[in-house]
C-alpha positions as CSV (number, residue, x, y, z in Angstrom):
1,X,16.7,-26.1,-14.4
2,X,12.8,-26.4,-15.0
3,X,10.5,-24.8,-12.8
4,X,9.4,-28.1,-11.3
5,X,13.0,-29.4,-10.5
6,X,13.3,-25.9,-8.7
7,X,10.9,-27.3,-5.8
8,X,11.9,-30.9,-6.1
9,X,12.1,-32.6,-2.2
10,X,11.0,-28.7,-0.7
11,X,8.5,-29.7,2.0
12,X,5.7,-29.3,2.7
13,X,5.0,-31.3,-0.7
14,X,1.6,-30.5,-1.2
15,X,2.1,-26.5,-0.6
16,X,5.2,-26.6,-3.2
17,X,3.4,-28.5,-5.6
18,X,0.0,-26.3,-5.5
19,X,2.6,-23.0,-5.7
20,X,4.4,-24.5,-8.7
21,X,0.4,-24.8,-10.3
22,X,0.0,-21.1,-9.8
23,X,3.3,-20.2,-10.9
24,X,2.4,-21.5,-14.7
25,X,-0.8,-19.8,-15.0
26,X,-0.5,-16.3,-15.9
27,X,-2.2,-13.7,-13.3
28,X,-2.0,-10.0,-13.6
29,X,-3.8,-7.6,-11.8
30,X,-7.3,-7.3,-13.6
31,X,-6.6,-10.3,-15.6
32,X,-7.5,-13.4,-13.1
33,X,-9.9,-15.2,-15.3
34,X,-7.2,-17.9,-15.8
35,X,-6.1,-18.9,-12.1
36,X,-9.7,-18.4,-10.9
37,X,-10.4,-21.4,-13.2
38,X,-7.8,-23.5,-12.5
39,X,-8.9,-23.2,-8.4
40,X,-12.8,-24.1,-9.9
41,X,-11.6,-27.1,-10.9
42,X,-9.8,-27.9,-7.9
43,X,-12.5,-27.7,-6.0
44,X,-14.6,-29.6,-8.4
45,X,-12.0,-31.9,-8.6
46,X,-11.8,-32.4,-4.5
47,X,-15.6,-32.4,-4.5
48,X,-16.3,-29.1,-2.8
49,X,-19.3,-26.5,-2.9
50,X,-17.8,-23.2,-4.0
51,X,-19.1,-19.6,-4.7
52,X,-17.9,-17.1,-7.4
53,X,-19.4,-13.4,-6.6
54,X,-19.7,-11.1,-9.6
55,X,-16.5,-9.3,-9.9
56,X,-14.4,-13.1,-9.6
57,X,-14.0,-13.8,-6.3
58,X,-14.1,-17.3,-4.8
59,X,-15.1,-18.8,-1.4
60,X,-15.2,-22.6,-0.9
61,X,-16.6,-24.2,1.6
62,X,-14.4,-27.2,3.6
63,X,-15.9,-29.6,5.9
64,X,-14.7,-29.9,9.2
65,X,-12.4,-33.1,10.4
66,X,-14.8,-35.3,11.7
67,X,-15.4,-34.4,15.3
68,X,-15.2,-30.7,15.0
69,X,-18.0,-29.9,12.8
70,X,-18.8,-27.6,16.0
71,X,-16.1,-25.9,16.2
72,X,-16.5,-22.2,14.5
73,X,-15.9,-21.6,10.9
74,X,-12.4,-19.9,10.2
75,X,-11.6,-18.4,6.5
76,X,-8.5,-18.9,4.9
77,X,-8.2,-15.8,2.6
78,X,-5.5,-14.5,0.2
79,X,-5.7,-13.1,-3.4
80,X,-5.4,-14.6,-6.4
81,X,-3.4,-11.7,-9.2
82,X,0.5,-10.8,-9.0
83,X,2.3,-7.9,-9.6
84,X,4.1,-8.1,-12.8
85,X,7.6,-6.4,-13.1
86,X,10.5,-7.7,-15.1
87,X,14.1,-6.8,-15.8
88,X,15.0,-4.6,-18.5
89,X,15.9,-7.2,-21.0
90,X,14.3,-10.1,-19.7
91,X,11.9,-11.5,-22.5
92,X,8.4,-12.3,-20.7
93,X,5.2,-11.8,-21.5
94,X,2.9,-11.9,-18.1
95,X,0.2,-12.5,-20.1
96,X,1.0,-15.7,-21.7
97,X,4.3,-16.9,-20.6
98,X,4.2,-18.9,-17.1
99,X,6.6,-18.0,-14.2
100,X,10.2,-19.4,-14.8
101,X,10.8,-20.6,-10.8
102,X,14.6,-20.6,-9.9
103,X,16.1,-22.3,-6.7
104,X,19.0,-20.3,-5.3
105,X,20.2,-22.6,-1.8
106,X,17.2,-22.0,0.6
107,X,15.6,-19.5,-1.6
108,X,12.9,-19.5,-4.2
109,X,12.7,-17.0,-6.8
110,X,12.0,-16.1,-10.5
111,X,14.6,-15.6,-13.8
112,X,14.2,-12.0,-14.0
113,X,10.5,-11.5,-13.0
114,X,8.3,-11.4,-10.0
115,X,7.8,-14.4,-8.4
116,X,4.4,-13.8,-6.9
117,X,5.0,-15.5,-3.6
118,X,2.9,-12.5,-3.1
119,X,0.1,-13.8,-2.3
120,X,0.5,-17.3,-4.2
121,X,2.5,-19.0,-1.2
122,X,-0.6,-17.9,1.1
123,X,-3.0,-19.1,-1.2
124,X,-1.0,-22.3,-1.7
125,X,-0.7,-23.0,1.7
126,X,-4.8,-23.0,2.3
127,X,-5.0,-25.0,-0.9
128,X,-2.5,-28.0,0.7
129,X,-4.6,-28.3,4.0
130,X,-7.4,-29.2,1.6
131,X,-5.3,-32.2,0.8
132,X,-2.9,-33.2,3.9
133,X,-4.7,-35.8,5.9
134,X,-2.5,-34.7,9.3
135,X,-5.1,-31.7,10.1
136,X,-7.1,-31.0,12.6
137,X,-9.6,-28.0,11.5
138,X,-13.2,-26.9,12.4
139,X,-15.5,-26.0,8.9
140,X,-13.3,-23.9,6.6
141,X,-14.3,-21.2,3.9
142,X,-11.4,-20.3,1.1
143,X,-12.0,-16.9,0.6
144,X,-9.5,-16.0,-2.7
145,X,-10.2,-12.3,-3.8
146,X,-9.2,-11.0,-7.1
147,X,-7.0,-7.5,-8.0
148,X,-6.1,-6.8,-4.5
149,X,-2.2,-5.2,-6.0
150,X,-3.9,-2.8,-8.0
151,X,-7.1,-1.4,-6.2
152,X,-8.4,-4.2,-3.4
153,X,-11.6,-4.6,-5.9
154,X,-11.8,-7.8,-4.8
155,X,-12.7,-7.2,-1.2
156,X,-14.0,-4.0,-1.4
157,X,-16.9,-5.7,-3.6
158,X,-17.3,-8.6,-1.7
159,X,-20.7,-9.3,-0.3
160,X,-21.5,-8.8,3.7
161,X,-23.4,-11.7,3.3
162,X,-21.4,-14.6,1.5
163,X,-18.9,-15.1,4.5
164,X,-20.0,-17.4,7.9
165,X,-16.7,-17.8,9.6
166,X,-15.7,-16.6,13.6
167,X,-11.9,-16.1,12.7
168,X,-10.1,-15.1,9.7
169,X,-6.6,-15.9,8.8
170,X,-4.7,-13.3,6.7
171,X,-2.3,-15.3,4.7
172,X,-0.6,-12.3,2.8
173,X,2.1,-11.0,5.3
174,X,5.6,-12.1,4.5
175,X,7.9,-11.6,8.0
176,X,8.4,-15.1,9.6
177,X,7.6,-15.1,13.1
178,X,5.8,-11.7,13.0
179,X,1.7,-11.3,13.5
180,X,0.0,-8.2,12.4
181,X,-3.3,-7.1,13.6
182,X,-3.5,-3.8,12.5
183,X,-3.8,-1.7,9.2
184,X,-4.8,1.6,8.3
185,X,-7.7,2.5,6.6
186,X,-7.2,5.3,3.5
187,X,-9.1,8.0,2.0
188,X,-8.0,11.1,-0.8
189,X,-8.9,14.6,-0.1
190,X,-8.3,17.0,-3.5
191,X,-8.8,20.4,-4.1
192,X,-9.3,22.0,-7.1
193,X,-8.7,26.1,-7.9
194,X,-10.2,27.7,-11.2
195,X,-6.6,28.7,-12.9
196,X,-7.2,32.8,-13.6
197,X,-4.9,34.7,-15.4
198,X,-3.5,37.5,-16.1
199,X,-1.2,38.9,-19.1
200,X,2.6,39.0,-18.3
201,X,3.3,42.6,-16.5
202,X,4.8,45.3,-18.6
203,X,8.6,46.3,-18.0
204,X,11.8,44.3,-17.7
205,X,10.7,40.8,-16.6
206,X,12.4,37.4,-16.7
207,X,11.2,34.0,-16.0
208,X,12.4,30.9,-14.1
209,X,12.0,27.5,-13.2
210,X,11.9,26.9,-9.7
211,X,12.7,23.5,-9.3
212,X,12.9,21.3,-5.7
213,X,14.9,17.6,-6.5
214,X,16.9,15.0,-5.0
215,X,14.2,13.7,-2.2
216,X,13.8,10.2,-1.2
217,X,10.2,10.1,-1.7
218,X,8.7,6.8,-0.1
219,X,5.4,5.4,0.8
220,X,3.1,7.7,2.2
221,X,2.5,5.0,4.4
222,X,5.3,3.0,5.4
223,X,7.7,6.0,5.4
224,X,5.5,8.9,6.4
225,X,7.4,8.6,9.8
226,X,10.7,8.8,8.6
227,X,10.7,12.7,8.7
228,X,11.9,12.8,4.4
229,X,11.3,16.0,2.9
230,X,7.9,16.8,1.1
231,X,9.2,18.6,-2.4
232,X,5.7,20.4,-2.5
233,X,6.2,21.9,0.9
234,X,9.6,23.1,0.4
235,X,8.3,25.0,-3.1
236,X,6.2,26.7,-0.8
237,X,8.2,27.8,1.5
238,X,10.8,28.9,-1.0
239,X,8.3,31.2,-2.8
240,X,7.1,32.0,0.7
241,X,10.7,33.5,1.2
242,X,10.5,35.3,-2.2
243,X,7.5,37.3,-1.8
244,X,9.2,40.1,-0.5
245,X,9.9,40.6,-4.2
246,X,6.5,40.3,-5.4
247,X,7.0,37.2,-7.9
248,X,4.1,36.3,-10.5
249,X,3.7,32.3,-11.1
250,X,2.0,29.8,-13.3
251,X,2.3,26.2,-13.8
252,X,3.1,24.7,-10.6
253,X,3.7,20.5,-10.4
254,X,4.6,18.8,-7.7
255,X,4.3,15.2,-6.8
256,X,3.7,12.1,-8.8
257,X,1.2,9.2,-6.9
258,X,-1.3,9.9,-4.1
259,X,0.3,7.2,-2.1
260,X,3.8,8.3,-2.1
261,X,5.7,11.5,-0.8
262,X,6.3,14.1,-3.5
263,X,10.2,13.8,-4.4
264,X,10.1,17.0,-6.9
265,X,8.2,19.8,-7.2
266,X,8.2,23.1,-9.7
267,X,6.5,26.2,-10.8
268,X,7.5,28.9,-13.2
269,X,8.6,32.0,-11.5
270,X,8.6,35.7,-13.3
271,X,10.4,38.2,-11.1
272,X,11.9,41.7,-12.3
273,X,15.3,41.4,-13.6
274,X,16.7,43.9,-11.0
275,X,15.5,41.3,-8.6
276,X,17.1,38.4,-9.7
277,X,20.4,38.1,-7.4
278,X,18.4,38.6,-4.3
279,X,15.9,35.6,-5.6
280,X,19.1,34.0,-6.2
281,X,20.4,34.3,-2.8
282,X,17.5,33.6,-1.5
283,X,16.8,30.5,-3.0
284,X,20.3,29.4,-1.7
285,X,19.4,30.0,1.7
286,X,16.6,28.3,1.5
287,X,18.3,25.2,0.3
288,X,21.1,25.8,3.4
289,X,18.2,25.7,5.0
290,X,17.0,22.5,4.0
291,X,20.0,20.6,3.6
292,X,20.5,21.6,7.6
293,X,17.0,20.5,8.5
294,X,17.1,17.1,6.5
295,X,20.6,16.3,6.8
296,X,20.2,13.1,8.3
297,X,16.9,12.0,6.9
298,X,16.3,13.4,3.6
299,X,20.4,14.9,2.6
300,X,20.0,14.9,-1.2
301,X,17.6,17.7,-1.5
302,X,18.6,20.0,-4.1
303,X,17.2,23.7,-5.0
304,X,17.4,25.3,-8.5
305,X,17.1,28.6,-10.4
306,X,16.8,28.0,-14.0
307,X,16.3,30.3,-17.0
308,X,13.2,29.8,-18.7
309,X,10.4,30.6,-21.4
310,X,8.5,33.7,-20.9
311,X,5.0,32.4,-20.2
312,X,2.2,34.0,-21.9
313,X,0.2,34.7,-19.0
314,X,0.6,34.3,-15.0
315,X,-1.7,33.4,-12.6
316,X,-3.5,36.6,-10.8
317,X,-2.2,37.9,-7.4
318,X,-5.1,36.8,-5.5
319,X,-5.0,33.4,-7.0
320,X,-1.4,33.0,-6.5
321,X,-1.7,34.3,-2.7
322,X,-4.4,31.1,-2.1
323,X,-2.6,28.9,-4.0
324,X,0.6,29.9,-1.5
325,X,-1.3,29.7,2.0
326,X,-3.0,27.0,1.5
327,X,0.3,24.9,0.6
328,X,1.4,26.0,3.6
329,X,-1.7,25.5,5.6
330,X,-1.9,22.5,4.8
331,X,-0.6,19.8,7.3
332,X,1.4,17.0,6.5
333,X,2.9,14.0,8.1
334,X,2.1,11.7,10.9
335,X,-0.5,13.3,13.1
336,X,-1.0,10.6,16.0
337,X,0.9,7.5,17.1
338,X,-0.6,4.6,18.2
339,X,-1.2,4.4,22.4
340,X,-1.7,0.5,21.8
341,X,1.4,-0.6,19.8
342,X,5.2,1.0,20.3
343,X,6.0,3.3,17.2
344,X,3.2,2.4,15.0
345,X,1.6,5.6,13.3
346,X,-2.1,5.5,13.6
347,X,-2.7,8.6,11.9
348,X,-1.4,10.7,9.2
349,X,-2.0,13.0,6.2
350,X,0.3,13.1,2.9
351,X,0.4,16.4,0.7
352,X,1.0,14.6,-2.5
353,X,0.2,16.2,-5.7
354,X,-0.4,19.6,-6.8
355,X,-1.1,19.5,-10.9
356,X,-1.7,22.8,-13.3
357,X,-3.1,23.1,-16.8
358,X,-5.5,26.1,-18.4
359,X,-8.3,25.2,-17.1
360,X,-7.7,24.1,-13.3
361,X,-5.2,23.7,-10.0
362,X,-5.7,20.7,-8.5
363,X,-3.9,19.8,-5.1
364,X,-4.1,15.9,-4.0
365,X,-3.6,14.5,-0.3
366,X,-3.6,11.3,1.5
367,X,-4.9,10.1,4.6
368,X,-4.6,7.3,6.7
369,X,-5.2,6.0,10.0
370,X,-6.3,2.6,12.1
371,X,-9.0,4.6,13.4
372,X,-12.3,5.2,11.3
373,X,-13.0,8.2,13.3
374,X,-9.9,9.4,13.3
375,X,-9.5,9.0,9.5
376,X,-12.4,11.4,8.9
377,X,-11.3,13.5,11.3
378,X,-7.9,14.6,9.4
379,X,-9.7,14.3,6.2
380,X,-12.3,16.7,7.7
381,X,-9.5,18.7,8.5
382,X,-7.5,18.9,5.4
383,X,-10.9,19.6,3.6
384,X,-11.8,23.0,5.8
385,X,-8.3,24.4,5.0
386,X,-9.0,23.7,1.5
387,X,-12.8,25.2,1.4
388,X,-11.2,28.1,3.5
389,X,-9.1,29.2,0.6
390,X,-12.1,28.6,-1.5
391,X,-11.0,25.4,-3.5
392,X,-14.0,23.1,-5.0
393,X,-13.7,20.3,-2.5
394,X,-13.6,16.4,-3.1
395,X,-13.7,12.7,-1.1
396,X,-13.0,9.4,-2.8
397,X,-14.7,6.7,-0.7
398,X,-11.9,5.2,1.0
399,X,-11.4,2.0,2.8
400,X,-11.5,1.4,6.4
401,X,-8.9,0.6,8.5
402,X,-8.0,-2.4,11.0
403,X,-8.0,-1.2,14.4
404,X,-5.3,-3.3,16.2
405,X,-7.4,-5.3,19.4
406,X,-4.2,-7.0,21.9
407,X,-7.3,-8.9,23.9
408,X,-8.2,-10.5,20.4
409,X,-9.3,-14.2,21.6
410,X,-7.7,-15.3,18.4
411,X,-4.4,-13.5,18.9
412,X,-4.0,-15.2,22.1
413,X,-4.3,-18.4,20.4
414,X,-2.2,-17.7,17.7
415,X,0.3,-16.8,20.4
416,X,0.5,-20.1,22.1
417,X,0.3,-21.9,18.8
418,X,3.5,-19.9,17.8
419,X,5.2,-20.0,21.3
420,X,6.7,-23.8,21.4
421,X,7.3,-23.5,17.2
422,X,9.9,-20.0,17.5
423,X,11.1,-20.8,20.9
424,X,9.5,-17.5,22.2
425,X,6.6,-15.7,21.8
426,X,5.7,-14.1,18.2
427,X,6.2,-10.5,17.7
428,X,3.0,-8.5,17.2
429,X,2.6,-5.5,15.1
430,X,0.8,-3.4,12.5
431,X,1.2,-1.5,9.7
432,X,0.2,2.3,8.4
433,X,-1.0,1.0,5.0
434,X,-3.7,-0.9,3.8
435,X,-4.3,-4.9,4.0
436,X,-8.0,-6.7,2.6
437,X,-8.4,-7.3,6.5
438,X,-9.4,-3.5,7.0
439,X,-11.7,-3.6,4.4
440,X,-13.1,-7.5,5.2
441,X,-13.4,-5.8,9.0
442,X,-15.6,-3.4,7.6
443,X,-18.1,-5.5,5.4
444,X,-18.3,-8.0,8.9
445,X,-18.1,-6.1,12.4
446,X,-16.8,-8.7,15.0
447,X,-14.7,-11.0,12.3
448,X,-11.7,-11.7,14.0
449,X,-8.4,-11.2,12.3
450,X,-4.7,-12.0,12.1
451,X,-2.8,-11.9,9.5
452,X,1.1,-13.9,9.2
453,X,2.9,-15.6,6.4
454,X,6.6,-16.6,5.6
455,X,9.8,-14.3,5.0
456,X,9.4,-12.8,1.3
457,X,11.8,-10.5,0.2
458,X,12.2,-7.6,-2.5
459,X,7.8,-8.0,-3.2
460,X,6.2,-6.2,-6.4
461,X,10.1,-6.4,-7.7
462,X,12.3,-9.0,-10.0
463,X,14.1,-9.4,-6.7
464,X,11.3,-11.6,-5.5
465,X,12.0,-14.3,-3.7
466,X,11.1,-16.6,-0.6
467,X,12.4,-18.5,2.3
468,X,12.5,-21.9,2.0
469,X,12.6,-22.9,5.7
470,X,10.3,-20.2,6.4
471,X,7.6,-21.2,4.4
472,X,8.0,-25.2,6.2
473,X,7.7,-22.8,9.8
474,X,4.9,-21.0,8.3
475,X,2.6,-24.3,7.3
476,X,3.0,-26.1,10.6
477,X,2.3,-23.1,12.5
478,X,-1.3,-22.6,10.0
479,X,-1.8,-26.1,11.0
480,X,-1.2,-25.8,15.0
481,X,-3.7,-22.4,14.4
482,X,-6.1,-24.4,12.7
483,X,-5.8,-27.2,15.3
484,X,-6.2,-24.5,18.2
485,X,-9.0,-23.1,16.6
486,X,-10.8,-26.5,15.6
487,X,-10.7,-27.1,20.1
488,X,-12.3,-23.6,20.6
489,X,-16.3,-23.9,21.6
490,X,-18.3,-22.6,18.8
């Protein structure tokens, strides 16, 4: 089956159609310069004025349905790149080879690649109003960023001063029926340790690898609440319960991404050889230990003693004693919940990364919250406890969150717009990672935002796919927002 006969009779028409256009067009992350011409000539084509900023992002400019050119200007915003993952063995090139759309019953998806309903079904779906005579809107702006997978560039160098609108629609959440108004904002805190060393002691020593394994891991947003085991935490508290017998380290890794919880950690342990059954039993209670506190949410952890290479040198006492407390200083985890929305996280640190080479330690955290002022205030935080152990301190610049607002005028009319559609009213929520609204809320203070879209399952994966009914739900409630919004009083 083609990719065209995949959507053939799927209404809306126009939304399938556009989606099928952006589905041929290769768009990876970084690598837009393709689809943002094919939308230039679109708008060309349908005779609109459009804007592209520097870095490749476009905002077109709609008319309103005449009779609502007072009405205030909403933006229609998604992005325009997909994440590109395959299956082993499935022959594509992202780069050149088009998206081969698949229809399974009501579902969309892709042979063996992401589809990109993420965000090409959003972006679709503001593209069709451009073309369906039955709606009703007030002046429109199509904001399409670029790269939003891969680092949000897009938005985060957008202009303040390119957009006009009152209201901004989100069009890059994928739970039918669902309408998020909240995101957390980010920021990186890392610390960094001048590695000193010291020549192995004399006498009878042996070395180890102390290894922590078998963690879920996760998002260090989205599962930050889930009480999983941190691996770097748990080496630290292991070699906290081995001091007793005076252990000399080097080379300590834990931790893989900044935004995800560290599922293994290590560090090379030297230890007199008359000490080695007590390490030994002690590093088996510590993993009793574990396996008791995580049994239910994190079971698989696992704690080894291996043999290992003599290292030529250790890290000094003193260095290895700052190194230690600060691990365990450190805090990590969720550090506030929301007061506004039922078991949302608003606040939270993640201990993510601790690297080693000749030259430098460098531990890597996480943090995130809805709050700006709360999102200094743990990065503040996690920086004194660094400093205090006398680590060379850095920020990266962040993004702001999107501070959930339940008396949002928009919100409300979303609500009623949704009501009569699902039968009851839409559920509300929001979510401790980051969406281009937090940073768009940032660049224009007072933009009101929602963000909703159609059920997409198993995103950035080959598992990809999207409801078909859902997306049908998901246009007519755009057009009965757009409608609401077109009747508002500028």
């Amino acid at each position: 089956m083609s990719s065209s006969s995949a959507i053939s009779g799927l209404r809306p028409a126009d939304l399938w159609q556009r989606f099928y256009e952006i589905s041929q067009i290769p768009r990876p992350s970084k690598k837009e310069e393709r689809i943002t011409a094919h939308f230039e000539q679109l708008f060309t084509r349908l005779g609109l004025k459009y804007t592209k900023d520097k870095v490749g992002n476009l905002v077109a400019r709609v008319p309103a349905t005449r009779g609502y050119a007072k009405a205030p200007t909403v933006i229609l915003q998604g992005h325009s790149d997909m994440v590109c993952e395959k299956n082993r063995g499935t022959k594509h090139d992202f780069d050149k080879d088009p998206i081969q759309l698949v229809r399974d019953g009501d579902w969309i998806g892709a042979a063996g690649t992401t589809l990109g309903a993420d965000n090409g079904i959003g972006v679709a779906a503001a593209l069709a109003i451009l073309s369906d005579p039955t709606v009703v809107h007030g002046p429109l702006e199509i904001l399409i960023t670029i790269d939003e997978e891969t680092g949000l560039t897009g938005a985060n160098q957008l202009s303040p001063r390119l957009l006009k609108g009152k209201y901004l629609l989100n069009l890059d959440s994928e739970e039918d029926g669902i309408f998020y108004i909240g995101c957390a904002g980010g920021m990186d805190t890392s610390g960094t340790f001048k590695t000193q060393t010291m020549p192995v002691p004399a006498g009878d020593y042996v070395a180890y690898t102390l290894r922590v394994s078998g963690l879920k891991g996760g998002h260090s947003g989205g599962d930050i609440h889930l009480g999983r085991g941190n691996a770097i935490k748990l080496l630290a508290r292991t070699l906290n319960a081995l001091q007793p017998l005076s252990p000399f380290l080097n080379e300590i890794q834990g931790g893989s991404k900044r935004n995800a919880i560290p599922r293994e950690a290590e560090t090379t342990l030297v230890i007199p050889r008359t000490t080695v059954e007590k390490a030994r039993a002690i590093v088996t209670r510590c993993g009793q230990d574990f396996q008791n506190e995580f049994h239910k949410t994190d079971g698989g952890v696992i704690l080894t003693l291996e043999n290992a290479k003599m290292p030529r040198a250790v890290y000094t006492k003193s260095l290895a004693k700052k190194l230690l407390n600060t691990l365990l200083a450190l805090p990590h985890g969720v550090i506030q919940m929301s007061a506004d929305i039922e078991d949302l996280v608003e606040t939270s640190t993640n201990l993510a990364t601790v690297t080693s080479d000749d030259n430098a330690i460098v531990i890597g955290t996480n943090q995130r919250s809805s709050v700006e002022s709360a999102k200094r205030y743990i990065g503040a935080s996690v920086a004194a406890t660094l400093r205090l152990a006398g680590a060379r301190v850095a920020h990266s610049d962040g993004y702001p969150g999107w501070q959930p607002n339940m008396q949002s005028r928009l919100l409300q009319l979303c609500k009623k717009a949704a009501t009569p559609l699902y039968g009851k009213e839409p559920e509300i929520k929001a979510i401790h990672a980051g969406l281009e609204c937090g940073i768009l809320g940032g660049k224009y203070p007072g933009l009101d935002m929602i963000s909703f879209g159609p059920t997409i399952t198993g995103a950035h994966s080959p598992d990809e796919r999207v409801h078909v009914p859902a997306v049908e739900k998901f246009y007519i409630l755009l057009k009965e927002v757009l409608r609401a919004l077109a009747e508002e009083k500028a």
